[in-house]
N, C-alpha and C positions, 0 to 999 in steps of 0.2 A: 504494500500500500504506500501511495506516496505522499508523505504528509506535508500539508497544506501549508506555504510560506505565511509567518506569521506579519501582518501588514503593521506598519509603522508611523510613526508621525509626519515623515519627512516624505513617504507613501502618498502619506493624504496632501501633504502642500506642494509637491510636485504636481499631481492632479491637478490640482485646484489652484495652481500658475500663482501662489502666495506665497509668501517668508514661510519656517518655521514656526518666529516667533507669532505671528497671526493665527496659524493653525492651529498652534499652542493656546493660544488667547481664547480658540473660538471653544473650543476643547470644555474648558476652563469656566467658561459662561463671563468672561470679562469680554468681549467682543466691542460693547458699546461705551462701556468706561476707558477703553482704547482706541476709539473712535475708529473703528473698524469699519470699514463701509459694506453697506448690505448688501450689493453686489458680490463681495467678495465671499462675505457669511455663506449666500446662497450657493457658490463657487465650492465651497469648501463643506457644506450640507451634501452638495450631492457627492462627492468623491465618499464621500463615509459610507453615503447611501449604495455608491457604483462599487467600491470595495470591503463593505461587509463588514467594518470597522467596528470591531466592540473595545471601548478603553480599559484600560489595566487598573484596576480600584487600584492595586497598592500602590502602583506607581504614581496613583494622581496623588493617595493620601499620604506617600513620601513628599510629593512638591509642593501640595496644599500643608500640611501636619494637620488632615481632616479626612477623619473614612469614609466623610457622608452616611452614619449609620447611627438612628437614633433606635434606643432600647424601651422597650413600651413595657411594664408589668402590670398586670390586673389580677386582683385577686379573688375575682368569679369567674363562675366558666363562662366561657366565650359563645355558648349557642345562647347565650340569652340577647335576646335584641337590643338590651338596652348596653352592653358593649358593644355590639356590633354596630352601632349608630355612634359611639364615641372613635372605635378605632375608625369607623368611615370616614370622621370628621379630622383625625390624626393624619391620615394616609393623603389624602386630600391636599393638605396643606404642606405639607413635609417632598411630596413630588416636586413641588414646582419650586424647591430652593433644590431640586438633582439628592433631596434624601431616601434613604429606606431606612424601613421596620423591622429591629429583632423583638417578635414578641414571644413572651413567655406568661404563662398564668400558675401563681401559687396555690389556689385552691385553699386562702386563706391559711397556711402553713407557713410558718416563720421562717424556720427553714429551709423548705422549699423558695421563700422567696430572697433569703440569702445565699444559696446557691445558684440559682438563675443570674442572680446580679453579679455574681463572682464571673460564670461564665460567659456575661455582655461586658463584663471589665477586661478580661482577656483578647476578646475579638476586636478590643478598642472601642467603643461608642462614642461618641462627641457628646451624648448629653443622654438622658434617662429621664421617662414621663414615666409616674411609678401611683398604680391607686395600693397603700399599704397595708396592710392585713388587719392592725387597728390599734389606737390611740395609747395601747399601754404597751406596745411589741418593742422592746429593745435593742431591735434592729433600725430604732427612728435614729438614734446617738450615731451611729456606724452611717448610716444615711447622711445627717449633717457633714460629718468629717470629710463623707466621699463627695459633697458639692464644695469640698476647696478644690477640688482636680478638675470637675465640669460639671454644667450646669444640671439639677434636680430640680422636678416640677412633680407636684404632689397633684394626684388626680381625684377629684372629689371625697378627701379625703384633709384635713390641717394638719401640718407639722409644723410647730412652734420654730420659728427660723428657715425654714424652708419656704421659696417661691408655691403657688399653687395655684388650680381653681377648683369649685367646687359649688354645689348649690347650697342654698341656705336650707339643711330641710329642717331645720327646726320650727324656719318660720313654713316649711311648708305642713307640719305635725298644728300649731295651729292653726289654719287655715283650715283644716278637717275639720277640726274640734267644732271652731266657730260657726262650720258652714252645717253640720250634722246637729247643734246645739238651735241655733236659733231658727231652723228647721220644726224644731219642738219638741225632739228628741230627749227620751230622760235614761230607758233602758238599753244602753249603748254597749258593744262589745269591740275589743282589739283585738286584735289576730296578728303576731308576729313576734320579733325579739324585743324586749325593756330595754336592751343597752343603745339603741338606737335613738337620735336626736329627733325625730320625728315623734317616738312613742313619747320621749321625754314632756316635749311640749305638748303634746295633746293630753297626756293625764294633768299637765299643770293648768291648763287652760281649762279641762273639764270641772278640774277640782277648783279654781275658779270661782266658778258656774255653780258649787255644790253639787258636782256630777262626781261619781266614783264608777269611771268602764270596770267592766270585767274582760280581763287579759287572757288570751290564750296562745301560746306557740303556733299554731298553726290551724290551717281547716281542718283537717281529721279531727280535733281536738275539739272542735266550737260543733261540727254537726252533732252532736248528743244535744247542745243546749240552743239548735236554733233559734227552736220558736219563743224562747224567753227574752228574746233581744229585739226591740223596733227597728235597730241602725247598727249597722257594723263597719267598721274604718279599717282596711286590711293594709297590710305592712307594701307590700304592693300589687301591682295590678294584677298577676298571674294568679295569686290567692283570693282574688275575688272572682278572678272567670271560675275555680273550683265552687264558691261560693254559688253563683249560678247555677252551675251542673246541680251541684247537690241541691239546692231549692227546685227547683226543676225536677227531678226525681221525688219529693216530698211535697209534689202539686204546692210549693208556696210562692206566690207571686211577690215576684217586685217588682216597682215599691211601694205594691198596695199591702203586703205583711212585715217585710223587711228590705229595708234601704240599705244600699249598700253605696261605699267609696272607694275608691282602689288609690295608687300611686303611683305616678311614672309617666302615665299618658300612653301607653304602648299603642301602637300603632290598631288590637287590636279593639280596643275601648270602644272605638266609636260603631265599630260594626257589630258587633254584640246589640243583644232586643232585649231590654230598654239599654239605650245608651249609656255608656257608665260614667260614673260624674266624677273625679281623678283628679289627683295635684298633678302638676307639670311638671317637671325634672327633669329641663336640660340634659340633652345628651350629645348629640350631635357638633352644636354650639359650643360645649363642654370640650370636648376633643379639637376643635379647632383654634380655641382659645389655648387651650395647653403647650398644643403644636405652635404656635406663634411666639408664644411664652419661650420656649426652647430655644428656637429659632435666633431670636432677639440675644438672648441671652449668650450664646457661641458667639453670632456675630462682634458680641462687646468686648471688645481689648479690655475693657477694667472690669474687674468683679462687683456686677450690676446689684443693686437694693432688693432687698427682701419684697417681690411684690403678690399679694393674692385678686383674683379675681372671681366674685361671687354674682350668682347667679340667682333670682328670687322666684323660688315655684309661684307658678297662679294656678288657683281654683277654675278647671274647666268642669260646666256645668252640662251634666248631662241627663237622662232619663228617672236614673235609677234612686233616687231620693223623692221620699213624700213630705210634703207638708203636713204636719198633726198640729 
């Protein structure tokens, strides 16, 4: 077999009747900070195109001291849509500065997510968008340290000194409260984790009101006591579509016996009979904003200020709540 001469820089500026250092420029994405004329860009576009040119990452991020590779951790699984609308929103934006994606998901594991970051520090990354497993994991210290080398953006998630963005969901936990409360609602139910800022402020805001919900981990757990609840505020949206099924099987209508709320806004809220009435929580938005955050942050020669960008759920208003 005869193997395939490997094509060259000087390859392509021959073609393309230009200098080196032009070809080099155009390579590079400095073209117009060179004042390269577009004639010549175009010149040197099709030679790449007419010789099959793929660039050498090392070599670029030998001459840049940049891999173009940012490192993405999430710490749920990845078929849930509501990552899947963040990295969309990642990947999106990280293209069009010539980046890519090493991602990895700890599956909430500490270690797990300290080992993933060991092997994106290896491969070299320029920067790490990281959502972290949670707020007492003493892998956040080992985190700080590693944004003196490059840049760390916390992804809907606060690390005290750490850049970030993230929703506010605490204000999004009341917003439930208030919208299921002066709705008329008195025998109300939770469904999900207590350590979450959402649940936080919805038991403050009910307790408030002189409301005391009755909590429960999950759906399995709350269909024994459906029918004893008017209104139920699920941790998010997935747990209220179970919600449905199971009222549905138990002929109980809502929300003429039980109102229900979900969280997230998933995409399938609105197609669901009755409509489901959902806090919003940024996603997409979420991931574009982080990706920018990054971005910014490589480009800065000086070690840029602590900055967070939050995000405010709203109340979208749908079917499945009654007025009593």
């Amino acid at each position: 077999m005869i193997k395939k001469q490997k094509v060259k820089l000087k390859d392509i500026a021959e073609r393309a009747g230009v200098s080196l250092t032009s070809a080099s420029m155009f390579l590079n994405g400095k073209a117009k900070r060179y004042n390269i004329s577009d004639a010549a860009c175009e010149r040197v576009r099709q030679a790449i195109e007419d010789l099959n040119y793929v660039p050498n990452i090392h070599a670029r991020a030998i001459a840049s001291k940049k891999t173009l590779l940012l490192g993405t951790v999430i710490s749920g699984g990845i078929d849930a849509s509501f990552w899947q609308n963040i990295l969309s929103g990642i990947e999106e934006t990280i293209i069009k500065d010539n980046y890519h994606m090493l991602l990895s998901v700890s599956h909430s594991d500490p270690k797990a997510e300290r080992e993933t970051i060991d092997f994106m520090r290896n491969k070299g990354i320029d920067g790490l968008i990281i959502s972290p497993v949670s707020a007492t994991n003493e892998n956040h210290d080992f985190l700080r340290e590693l944004n003196q080398e490059y840049p760390i953006i916390t992804l809907n998630h606060h690390i005290s000194g750490l850049s970030g963005v993230y929703n506010d969901n605490y204000c999004g936990g009341e917003l439930a409260a208030e919208y299921i409360i002066s709705s008329g609602h008195r025998k109300i139910a939770y469904i999900g984790g207590m350590n979450q800022s959402r649940a936080q402020a919805f038991f403050k805001f009910s307790a408030s009101q002189g409301i005391t919900p009755t909590a429960f981990p999950d759906p399995k757990t709350f269909f024994p006591h459906i029918a004893e609840f008017t209104a139920v505020f699920c941790f998010c949206d997935y747990f209220a579509l179970e919600i449905y099924r199971e009222a549905a099987a138990r002929n109980l209508k809502i929300p003429e016996q039980l109102s229900v709320v979900g969280y997230d806004n998933m995409e399938f809220a609105r197609l669901i009979t009755p409509s489901l009435s959902t806090i919003e929580q940024y996603k997409k938005e979420l991931g574009v904003a982080a990706a920018e955050m990054v971005l910014n942050a490589i480009k800065s020669e000086s070690k840029s200020e602590t900055i967070e960008k939050v995000f405010t759920p709203r109340l979208i208003t749908g079917q499945s709540v009654r007025k009593i």
